[in-house]
VEXDREN-2710 file (C-alpha; in Angstrom, 1 decimal):
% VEXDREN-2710
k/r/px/py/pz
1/UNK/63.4/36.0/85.9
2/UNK/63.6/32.6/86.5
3/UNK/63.7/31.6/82.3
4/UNK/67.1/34.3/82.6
5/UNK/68.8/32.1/85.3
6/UNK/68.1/29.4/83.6
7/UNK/69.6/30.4/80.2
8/UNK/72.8/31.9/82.5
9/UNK/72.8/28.6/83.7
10/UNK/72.7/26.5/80.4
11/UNK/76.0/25.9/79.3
12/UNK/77.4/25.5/83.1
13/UNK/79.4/22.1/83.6
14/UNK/77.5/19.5/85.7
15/UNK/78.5/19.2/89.2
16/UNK/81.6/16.5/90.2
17/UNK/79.9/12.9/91.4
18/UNK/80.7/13.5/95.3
19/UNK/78.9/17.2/95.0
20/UNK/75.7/16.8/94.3
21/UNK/72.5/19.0/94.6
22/UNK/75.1/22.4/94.2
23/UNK/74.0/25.0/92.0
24/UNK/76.8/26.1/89.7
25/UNK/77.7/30.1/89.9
26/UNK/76.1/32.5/87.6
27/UNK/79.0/35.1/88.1
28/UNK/81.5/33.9/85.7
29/UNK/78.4/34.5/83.1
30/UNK/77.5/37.7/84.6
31/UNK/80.8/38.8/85.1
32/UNK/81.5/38.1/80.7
33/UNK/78.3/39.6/80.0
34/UNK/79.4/42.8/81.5
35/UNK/82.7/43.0/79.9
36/UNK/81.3/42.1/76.6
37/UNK/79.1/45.1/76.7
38/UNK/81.8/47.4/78.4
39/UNK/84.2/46.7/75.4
40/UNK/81.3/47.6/73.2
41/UNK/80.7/50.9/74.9
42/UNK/84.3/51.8/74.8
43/UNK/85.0/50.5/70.9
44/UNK/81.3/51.4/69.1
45/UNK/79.4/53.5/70.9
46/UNK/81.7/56.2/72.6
47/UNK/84.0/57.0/69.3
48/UNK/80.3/57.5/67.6
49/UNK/78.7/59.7/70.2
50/UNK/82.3/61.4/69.7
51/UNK/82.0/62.2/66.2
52/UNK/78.4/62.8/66.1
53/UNK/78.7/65.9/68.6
54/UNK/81.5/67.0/66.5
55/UNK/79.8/67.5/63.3
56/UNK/76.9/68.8/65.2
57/UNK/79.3/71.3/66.2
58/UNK/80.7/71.9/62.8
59/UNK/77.3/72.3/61.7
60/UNK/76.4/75.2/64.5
61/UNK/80.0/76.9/63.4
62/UNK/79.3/77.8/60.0
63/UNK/79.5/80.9/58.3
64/UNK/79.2/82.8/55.3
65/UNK/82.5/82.4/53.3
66/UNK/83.4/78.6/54.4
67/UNK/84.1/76.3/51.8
68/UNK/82.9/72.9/52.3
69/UNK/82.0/69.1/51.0
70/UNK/78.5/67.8/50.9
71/UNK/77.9/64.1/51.4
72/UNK/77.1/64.1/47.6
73/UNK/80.8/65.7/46.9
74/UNK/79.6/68.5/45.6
75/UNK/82.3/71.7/46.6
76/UNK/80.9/75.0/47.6
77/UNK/81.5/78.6/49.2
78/UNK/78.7/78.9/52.0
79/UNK/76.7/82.4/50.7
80/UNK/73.6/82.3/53.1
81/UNK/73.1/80.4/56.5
82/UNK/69.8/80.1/57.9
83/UNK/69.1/77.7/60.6
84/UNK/68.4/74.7/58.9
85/UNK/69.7/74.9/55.7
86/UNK/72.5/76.7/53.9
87/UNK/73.2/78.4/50.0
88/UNK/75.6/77.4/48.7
89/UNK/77.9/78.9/45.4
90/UNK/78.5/76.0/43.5
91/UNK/80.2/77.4/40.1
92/UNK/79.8/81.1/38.5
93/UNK/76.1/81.9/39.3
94/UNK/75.3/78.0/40.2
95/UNK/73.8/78.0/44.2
96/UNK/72.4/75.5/45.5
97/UNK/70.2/75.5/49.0
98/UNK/71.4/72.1/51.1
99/UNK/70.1/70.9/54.4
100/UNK/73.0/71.3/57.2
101/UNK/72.5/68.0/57.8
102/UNK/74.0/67.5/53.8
103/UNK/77.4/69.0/54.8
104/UNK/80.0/67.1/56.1
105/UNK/83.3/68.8/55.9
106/UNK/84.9/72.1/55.6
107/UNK/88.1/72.4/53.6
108/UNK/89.0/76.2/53.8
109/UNK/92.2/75.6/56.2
110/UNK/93.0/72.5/54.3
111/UNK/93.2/75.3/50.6
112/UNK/95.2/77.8/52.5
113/UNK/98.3/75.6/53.8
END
């Protein structure tokens, strides 16, 4: 604890000539600390948590007949969906079994506008 206070206390500006033996404040430091991780929360972390619940969502929603993107690009028509991983009709008689965790978008609304 005391090696912390220290390092807070580092870079402080040394006390005027008529005041000394006062400690300098450790809020200021403290105080940017906090808002340095706050901005972080609200810029990096949130927006990711965010999309990560929305593909998991994605993910749960599927059903036979979607058409959808894997993070390869390849372009398929769901046929099967088991809990882990889907079949999907690649070309003609071409399927392909891919890990949900493989798919990352579905473009069936986007075809039908």
């Amino acid at each position: 604890m005391n090696l912390i206070y220290t390092f807070l206390l580092m870079g402080a500006p040394a006390a005027p000539a008529g005041q000394a033996g006062q400690q300098p404040s450790a809020w200021p430091t403290i105080l940017m600390f906090g808002a340095i991780i706050l901005v972080m929360w609200l810029f990096m972390i949130r927006p990711q948590r965010k999309q990560q619940k929305e593909m998991q969502e994605f993910r749960n929603a599927l059903k036979k007949g979607d058409k959808v993107v894997t993070v390869g690009g390849i372009y398929g028509e769901i046929v099967e969906v088991s809990e882990k991983t889907v079949l999907i009709k690649v070309d003609g008689d071409v399927k392909l079994r891919v890990d949900k965790q493989g798919l990352v978008k579905d473009y069936s609304d986007a075809e039908q506008k």
